[in-house]
TIMI-2910 file (N, C-alpha, C, CB; in pm, 1 decimal, decimal comma, always signed):
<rs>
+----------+----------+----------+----------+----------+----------+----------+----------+----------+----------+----------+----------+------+
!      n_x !      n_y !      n_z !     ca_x !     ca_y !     ca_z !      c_x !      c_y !      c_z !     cb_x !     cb_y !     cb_z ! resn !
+----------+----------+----------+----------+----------+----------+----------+----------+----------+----------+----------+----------+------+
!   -420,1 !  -1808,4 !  -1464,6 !   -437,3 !  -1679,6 !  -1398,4 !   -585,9 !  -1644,0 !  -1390,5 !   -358,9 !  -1569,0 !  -1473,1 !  Unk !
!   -598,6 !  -1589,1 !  -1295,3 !   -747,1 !  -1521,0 !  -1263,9 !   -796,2 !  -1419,9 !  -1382,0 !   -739,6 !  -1425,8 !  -1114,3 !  Unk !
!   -951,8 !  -1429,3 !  -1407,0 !  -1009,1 !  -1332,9 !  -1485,7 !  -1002,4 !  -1233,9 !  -1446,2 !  -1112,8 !  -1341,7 !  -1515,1 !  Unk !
!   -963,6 !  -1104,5 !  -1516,0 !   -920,2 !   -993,6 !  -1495,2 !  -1069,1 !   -888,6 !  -1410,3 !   -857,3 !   -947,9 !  -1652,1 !  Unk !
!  -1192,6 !   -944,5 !  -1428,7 !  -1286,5 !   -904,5 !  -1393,9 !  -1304,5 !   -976,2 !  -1228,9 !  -1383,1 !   -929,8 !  -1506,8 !  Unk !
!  -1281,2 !  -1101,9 !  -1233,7 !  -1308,4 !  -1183,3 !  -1079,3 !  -1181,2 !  -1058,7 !  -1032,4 !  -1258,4 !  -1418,7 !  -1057,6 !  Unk !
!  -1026,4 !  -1049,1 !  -1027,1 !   -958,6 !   -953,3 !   -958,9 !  -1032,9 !   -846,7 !   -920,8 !   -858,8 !   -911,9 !  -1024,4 !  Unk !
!  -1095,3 !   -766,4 !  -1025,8 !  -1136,6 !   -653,8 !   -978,1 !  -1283,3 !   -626,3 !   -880,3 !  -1137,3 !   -587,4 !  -1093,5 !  Unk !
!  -1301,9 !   -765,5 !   -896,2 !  -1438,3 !   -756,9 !   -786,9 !  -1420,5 !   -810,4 !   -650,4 !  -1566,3 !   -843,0 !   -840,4 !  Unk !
!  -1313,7 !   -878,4 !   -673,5 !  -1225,9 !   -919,8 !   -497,7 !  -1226,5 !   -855,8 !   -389,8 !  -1084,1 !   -922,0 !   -488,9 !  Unk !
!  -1198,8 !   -899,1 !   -249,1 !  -1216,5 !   -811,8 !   -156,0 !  -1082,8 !   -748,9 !   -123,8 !  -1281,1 !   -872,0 !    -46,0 !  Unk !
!   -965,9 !   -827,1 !   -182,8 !   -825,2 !   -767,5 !   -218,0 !   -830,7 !   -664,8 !   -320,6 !   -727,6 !   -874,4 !   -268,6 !  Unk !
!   -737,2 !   -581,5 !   -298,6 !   -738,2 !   -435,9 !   -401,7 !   -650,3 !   -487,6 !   -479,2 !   -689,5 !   -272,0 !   -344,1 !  Unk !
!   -753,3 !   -444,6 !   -571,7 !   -612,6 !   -438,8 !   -726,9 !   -566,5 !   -346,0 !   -781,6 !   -639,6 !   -488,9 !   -860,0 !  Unk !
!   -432,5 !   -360,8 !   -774,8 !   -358,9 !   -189,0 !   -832,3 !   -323,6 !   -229,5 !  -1006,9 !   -147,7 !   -132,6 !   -717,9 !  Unk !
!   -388,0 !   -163,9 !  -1059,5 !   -321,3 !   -182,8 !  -1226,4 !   -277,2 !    -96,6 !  -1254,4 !   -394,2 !   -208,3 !  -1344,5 !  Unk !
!   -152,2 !   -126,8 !  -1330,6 !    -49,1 !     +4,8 !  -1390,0 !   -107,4 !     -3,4 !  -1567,3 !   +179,7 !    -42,7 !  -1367,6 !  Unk !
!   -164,6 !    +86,2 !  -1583,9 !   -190,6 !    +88,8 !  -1753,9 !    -70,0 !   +149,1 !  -1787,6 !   -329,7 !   +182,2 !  -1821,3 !  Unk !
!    +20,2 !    +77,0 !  -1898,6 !   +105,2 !   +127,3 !  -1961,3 !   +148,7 !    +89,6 !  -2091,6 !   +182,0 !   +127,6 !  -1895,0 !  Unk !
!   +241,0 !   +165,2 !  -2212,0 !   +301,6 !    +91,9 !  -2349,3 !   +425,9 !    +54,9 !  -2357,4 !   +294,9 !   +166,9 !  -2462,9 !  Unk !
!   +452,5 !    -35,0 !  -2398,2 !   +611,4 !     -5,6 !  -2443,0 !   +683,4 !    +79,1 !  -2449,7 !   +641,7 !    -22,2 !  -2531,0 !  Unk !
!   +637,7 !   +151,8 !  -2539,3 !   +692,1 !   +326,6 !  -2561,6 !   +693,2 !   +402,3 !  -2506,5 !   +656,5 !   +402,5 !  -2626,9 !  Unk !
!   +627,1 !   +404,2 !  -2425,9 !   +626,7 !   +507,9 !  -2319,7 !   +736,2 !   +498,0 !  -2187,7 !   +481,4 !   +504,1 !  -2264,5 !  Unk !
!   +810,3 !   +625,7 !  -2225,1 !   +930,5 !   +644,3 !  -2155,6 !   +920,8 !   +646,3 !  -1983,4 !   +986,2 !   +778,4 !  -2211,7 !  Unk !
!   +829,5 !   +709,3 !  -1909,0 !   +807,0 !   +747,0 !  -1781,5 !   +717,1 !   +608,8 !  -1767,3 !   +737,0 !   +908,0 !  -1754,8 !  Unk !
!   +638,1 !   +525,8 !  -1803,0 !   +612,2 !   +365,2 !  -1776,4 !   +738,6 !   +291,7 !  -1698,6 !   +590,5 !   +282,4 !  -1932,8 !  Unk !
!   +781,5 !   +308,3 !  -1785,6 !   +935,2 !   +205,6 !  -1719,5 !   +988,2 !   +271,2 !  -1580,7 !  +1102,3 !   +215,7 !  -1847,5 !  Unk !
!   +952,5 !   +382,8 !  -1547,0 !   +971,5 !   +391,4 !  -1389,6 !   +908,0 !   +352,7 !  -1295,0 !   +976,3 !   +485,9 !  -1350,3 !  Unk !
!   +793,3 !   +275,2 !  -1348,5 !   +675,4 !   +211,4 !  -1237,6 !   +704,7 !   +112,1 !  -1191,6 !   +545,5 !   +178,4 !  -1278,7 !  Unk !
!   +764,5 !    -39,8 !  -1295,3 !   +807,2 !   -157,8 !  -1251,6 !   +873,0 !   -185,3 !  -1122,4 !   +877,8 !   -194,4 !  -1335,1 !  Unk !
!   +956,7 !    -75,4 !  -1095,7 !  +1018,1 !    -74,7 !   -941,6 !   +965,2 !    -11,9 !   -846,9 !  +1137,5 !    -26,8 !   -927,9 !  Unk !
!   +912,9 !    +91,8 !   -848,9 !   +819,9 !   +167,1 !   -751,3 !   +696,9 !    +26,9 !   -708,9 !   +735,2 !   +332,5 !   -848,7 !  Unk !
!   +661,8 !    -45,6 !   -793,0 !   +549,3 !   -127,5 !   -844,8 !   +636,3 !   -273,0 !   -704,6 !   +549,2 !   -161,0 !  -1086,8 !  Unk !
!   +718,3 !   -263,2 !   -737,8 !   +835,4 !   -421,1 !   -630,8 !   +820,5 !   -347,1 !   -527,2 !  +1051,4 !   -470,7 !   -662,7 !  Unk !
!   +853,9 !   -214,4 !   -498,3 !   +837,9 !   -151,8 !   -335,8 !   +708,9 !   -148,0 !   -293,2 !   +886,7 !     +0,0 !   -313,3 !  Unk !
!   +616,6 !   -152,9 !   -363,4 !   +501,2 !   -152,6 !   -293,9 !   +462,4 !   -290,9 !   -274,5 !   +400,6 !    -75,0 !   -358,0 !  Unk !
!   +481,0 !   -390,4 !   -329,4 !   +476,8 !   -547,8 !   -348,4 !   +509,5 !   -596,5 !   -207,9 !   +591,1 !   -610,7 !   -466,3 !  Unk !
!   +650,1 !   -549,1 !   -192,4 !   +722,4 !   -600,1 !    -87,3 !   +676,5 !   -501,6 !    +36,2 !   +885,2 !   -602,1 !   -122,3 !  Unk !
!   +634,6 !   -356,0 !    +39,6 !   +536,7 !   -383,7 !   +160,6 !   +438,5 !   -416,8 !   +225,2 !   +521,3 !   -349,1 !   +191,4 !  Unk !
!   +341,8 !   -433,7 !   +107,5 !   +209,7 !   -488,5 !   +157,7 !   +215,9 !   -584,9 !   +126,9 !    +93,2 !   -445,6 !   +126,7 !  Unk !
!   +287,6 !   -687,9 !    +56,0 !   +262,8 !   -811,0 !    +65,2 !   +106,5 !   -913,8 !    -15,4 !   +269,8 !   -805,3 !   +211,3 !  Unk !
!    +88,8 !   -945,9 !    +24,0 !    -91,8 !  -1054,7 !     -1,7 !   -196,6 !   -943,7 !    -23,8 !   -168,4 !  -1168,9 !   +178,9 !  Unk !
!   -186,3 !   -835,3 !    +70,3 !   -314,1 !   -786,4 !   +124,8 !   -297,7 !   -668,2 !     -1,8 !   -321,9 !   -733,5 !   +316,9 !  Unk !
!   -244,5 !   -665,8 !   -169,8 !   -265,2 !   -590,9 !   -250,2 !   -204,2 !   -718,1 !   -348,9 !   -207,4 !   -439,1 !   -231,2 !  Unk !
!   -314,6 !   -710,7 !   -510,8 !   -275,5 !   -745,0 !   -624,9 !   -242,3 !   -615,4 !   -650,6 !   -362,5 !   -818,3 !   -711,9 !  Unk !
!   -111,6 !   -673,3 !   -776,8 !    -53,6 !   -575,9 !   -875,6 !    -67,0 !   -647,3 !  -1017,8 !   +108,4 !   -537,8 !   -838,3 !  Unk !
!   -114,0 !   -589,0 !  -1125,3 !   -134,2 !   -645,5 !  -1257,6 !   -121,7 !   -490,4 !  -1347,6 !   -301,8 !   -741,2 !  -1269,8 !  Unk !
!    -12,9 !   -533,4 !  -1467,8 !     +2,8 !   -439,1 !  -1594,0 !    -89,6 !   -462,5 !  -1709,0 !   +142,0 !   -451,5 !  -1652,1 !  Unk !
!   -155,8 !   -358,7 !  -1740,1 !   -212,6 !   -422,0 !  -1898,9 !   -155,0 !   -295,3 !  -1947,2 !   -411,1 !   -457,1 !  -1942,1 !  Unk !
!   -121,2 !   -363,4 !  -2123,9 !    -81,5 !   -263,7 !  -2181,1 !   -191,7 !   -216,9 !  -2256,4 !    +28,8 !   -286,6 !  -2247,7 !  Unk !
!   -211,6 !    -93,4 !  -2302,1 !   -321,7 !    -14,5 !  -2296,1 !   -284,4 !    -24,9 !  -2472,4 !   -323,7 !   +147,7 !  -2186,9 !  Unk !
!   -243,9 !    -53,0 !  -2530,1 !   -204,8 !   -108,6 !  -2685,6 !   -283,4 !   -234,7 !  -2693,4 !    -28,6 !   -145,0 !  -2715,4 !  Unk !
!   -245,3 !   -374,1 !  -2619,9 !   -259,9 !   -450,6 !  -2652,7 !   -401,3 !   -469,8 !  -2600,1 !   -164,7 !   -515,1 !  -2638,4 !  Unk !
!   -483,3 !   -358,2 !  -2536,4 !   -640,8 !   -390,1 !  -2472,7 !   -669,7 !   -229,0 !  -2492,2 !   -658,5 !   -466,6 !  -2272,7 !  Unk !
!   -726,2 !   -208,8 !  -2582,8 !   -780,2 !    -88,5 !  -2636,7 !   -878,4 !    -74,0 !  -2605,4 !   -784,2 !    -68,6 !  -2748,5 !  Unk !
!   -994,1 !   -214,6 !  -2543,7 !  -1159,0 !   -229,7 !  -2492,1 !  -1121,8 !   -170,9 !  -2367,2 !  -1244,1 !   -401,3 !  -2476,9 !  Unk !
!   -992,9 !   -197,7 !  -2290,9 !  -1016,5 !   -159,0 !  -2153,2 !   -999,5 !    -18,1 !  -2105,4 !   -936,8 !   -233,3 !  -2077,5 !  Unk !
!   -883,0 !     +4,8 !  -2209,4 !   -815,4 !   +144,2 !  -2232,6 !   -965,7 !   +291,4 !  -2237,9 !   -711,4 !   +121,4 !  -2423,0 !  Unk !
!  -1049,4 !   +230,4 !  -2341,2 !  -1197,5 !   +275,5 !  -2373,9 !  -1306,4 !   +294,7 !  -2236,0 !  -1262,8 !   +151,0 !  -2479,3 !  Unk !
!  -1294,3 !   +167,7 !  -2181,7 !  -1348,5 !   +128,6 !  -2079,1 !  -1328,0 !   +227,6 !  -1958,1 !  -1303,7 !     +2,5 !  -2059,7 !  Unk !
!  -1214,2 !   +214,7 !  -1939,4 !  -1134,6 !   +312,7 !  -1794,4 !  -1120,0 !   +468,3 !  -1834,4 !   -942,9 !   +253,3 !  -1754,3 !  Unk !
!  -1180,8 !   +506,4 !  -1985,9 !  -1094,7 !   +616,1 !  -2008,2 !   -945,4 !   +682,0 !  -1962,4 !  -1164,4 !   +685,2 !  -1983,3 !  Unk !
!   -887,1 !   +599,3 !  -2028,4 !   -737,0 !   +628,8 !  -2006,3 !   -669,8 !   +729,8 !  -2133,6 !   -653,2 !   +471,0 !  -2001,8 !  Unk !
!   -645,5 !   +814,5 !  -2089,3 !   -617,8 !   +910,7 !  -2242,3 !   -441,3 !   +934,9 !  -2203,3 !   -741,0 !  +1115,9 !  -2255,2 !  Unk !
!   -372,8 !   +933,6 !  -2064,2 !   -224,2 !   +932,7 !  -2068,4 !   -182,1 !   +823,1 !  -1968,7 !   -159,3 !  +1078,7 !  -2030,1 !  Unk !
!    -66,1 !   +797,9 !  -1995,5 !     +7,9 !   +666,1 !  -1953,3 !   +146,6 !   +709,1 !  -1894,3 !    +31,0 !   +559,3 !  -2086,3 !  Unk !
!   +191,1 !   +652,3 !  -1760,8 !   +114,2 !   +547,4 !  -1729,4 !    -24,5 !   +608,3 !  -1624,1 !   +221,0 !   +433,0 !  -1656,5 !  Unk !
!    -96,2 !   +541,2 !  -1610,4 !   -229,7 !   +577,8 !  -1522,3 !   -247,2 !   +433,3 !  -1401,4 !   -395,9 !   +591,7 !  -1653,7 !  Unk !
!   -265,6 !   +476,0 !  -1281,3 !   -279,3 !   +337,9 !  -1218,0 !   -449,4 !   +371,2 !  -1143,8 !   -123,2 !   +298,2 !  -1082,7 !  Unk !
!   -490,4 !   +242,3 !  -1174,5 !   -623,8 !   +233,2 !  -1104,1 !   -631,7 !   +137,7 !   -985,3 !   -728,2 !   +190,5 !  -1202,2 !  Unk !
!   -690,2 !   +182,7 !   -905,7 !   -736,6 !    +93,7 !   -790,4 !   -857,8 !    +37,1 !   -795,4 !   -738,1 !   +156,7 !   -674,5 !  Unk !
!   -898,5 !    -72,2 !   -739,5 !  -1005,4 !   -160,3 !   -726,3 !  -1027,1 !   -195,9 !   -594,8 !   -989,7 !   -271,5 !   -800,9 !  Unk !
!  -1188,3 !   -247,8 !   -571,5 !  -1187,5 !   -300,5 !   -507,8 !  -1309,1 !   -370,8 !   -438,4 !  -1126,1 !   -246,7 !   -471,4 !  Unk !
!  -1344,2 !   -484,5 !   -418,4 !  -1542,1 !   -498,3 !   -438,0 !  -1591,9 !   -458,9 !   -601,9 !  -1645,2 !   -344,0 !   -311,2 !  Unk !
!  -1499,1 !   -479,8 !   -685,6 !  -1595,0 !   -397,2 !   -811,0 !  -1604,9 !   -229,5 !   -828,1 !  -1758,3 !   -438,7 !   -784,1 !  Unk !
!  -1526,3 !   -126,8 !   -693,9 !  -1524,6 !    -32,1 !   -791,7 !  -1392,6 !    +42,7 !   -736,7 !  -1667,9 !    +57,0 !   -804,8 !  Unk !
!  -1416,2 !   +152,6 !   -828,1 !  -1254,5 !   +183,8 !   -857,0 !  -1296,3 !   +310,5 !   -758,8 !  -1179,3 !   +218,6 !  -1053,5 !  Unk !
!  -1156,0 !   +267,2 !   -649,0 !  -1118,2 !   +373,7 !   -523,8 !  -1028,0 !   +499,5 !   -567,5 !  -1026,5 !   +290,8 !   -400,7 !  Unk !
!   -970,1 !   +472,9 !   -657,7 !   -853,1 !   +574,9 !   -666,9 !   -778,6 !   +545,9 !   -826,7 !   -730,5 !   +543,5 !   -521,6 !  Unk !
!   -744,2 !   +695,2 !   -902,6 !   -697,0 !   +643,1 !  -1021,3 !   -584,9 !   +743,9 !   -991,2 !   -791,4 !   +644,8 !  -1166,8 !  Unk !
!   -519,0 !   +748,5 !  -1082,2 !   -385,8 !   +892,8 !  -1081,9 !   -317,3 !   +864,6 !  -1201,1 !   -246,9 !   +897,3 !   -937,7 !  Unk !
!   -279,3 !   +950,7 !  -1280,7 !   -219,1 !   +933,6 !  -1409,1 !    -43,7 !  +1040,2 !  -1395,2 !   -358,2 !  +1002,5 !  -1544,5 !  Unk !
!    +53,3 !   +941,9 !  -1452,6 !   +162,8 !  +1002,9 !  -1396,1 !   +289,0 !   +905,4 !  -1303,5 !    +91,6 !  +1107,8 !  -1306,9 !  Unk !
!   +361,6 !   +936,4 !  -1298,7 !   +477,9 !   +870,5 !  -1206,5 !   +446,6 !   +886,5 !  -1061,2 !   +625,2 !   +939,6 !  -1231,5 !  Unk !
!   +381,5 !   +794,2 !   -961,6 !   +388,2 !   +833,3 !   -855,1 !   +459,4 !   +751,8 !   -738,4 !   +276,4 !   +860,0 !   -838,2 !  Unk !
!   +586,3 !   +816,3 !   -684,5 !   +665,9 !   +766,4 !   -585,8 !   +608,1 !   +642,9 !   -534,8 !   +686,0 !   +861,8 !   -483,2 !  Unk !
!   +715,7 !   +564,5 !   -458,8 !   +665,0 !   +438,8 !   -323,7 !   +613,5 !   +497,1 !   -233,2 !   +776,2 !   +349,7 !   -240,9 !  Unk !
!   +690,2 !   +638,1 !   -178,0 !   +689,2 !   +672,1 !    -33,5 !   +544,7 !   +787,7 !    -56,5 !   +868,6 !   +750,7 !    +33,0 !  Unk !
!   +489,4 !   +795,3 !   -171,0 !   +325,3 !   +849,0 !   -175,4 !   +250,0 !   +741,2 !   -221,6 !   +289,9 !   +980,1 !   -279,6 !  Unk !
!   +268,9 !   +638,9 !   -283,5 !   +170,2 !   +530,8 !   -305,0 !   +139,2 !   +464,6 !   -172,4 !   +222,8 !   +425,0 !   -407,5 !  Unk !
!   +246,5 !   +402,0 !   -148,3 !   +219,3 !   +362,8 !     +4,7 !   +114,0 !   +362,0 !    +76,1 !   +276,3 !   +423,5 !    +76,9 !  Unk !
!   +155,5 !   +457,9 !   +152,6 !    +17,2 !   +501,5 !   +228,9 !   -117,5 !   +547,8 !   +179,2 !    +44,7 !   +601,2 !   +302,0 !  Unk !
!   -110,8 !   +580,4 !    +92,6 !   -227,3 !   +577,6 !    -44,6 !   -293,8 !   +441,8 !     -3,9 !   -148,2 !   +568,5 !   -235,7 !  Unk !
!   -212,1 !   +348,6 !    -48,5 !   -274,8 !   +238,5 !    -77,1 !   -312,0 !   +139,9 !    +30,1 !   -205,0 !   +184,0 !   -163,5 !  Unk !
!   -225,6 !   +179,1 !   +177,9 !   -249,6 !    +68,1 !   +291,7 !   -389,9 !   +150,8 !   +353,5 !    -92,5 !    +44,7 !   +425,2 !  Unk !
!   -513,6 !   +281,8 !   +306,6 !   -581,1 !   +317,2 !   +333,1 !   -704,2 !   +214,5 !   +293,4 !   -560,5 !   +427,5 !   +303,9 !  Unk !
!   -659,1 !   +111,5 !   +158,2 !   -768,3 !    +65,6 !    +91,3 !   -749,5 !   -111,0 !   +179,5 !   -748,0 !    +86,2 !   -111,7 !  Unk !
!   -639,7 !   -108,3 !   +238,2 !   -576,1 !   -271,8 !   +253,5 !   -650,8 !   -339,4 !   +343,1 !   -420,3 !   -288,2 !   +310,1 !  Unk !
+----------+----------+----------+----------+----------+----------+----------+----------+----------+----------+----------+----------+------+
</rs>
């Protein structure tokens, strides 16, 4: 797999879902996360880190609630949002960056 740093400097956007185990409203992203997969297709990465098991990045991004998704892209971050957010508002969110 690609270095998590080469992704984020790509000319493809990378959507990361920061999330824990434990965290109850996380587990509603995984599928919202396939609907957006399956509409854009190539022209968006999707990658999870768990914000437990990477505490440097967690530090890094200032992430203080979960889940939080960041966007990338060229190296910098277009868009963050912390919270559950629908397909039918990510979406078009995201085919702005595609």
């Amino acid at each position: 797999m690609e270095n998590l740093q080469t992704l984020i400097q790509s000319s493809t956007p990378l959507l990361i879902d920061c999330f824990a185990e434990w965290c109850g409203p996380c587990k509603m992203v995984p599928p919202i996360l396939k609907e957006v997969k399956e509409k854009l297709g190539d022209r968006i990465r999707i990658v999870k880190i768990d914000v437990d098991k990477n505490p440097q990045l967690s530090a890094q991004w200032q992430i203080s609630s979960i889940p939080t998704l960041l966007l990338f892209k060229e190296g910098e971050l277009l868009w963050r949002q912390s919270g559950v957010v629908p397909a039918h508002q990510l979406v078009p969110l995201l085919q702005q960056h595609v």
